[in-house]
N, C-alpha and C positions, 0 to 999 in steps of 0.2 A: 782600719778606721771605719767605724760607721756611718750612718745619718745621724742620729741623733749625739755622737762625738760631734761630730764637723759640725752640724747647728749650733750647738753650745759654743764651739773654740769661736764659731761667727759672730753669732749673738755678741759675745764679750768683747769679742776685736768694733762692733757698730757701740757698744757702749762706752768702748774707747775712744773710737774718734769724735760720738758726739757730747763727749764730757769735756771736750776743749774747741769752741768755734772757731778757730784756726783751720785744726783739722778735718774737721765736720764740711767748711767750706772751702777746700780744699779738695775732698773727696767729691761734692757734688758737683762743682767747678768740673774736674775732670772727669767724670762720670757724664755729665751733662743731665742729672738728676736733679729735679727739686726737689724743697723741702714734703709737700703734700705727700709724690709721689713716694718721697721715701718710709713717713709715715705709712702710709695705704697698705705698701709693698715687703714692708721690713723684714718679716720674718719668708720669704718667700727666697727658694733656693735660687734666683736669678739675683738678687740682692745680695743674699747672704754671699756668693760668690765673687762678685763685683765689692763688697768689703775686702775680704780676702783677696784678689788682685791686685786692690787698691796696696794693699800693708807688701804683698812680693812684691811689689814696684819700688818700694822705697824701704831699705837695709836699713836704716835709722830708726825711722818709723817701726817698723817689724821688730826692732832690736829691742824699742821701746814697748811696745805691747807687752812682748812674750816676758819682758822682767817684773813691769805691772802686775800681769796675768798670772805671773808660773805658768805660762806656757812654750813649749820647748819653740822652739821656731822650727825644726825640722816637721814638727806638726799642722803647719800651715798649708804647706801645698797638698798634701796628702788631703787635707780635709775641702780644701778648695775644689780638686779633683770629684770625689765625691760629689760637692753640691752642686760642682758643673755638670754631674752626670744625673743629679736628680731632675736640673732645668731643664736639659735635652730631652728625659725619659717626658716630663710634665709637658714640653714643648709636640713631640710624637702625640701626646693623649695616653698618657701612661700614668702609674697609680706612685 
């Protein structure tokens, strides 16, 4: 899995949960993210990862995505993995 695999499968899991305010409020609830923040930050691998947590935390959730999406769900963590290690590299000052 790439960076730019894992941004897309993220991308499409954040315009999953924000195409139903349920979810949406849900994820920022537990996140303890607001709305602005999330805006500002969206596309940023510290975000995109914390979507992805969000959806391995809950099997329903995740179950429901990946049949939306066509995306496998084995491809979740893989991709979360990545964008957690693009945050850390971005967190050191790294490109």
């Amino acid at each position: 899995m790439d960076a730019d695999q894992a941004e897309s499968i993220a991308i499409s899991a954040l315009a999953f949960l924000a195409s139903d305010m349920e979810r949406l409020a849900r994820f920022l609830a537990l996140t303890g993210m607001g709305p602005r923040e999330l805006k500002a930050e969206a596309r940023t691998p510290r975000v995109l990862a914390a979507v992805l947590n969000h959806l391995l935390q809950d099997e329903s959730q995740l179950l429901v995505f990946s049949t939306d999406q066509n995306v496998p769900p084995e491809q979740i963590a893989p991709a979360h993995a990545v964008l957690e290690a693009l945050d850390a590299d971005s967190a050191r000052g790294g490109s």
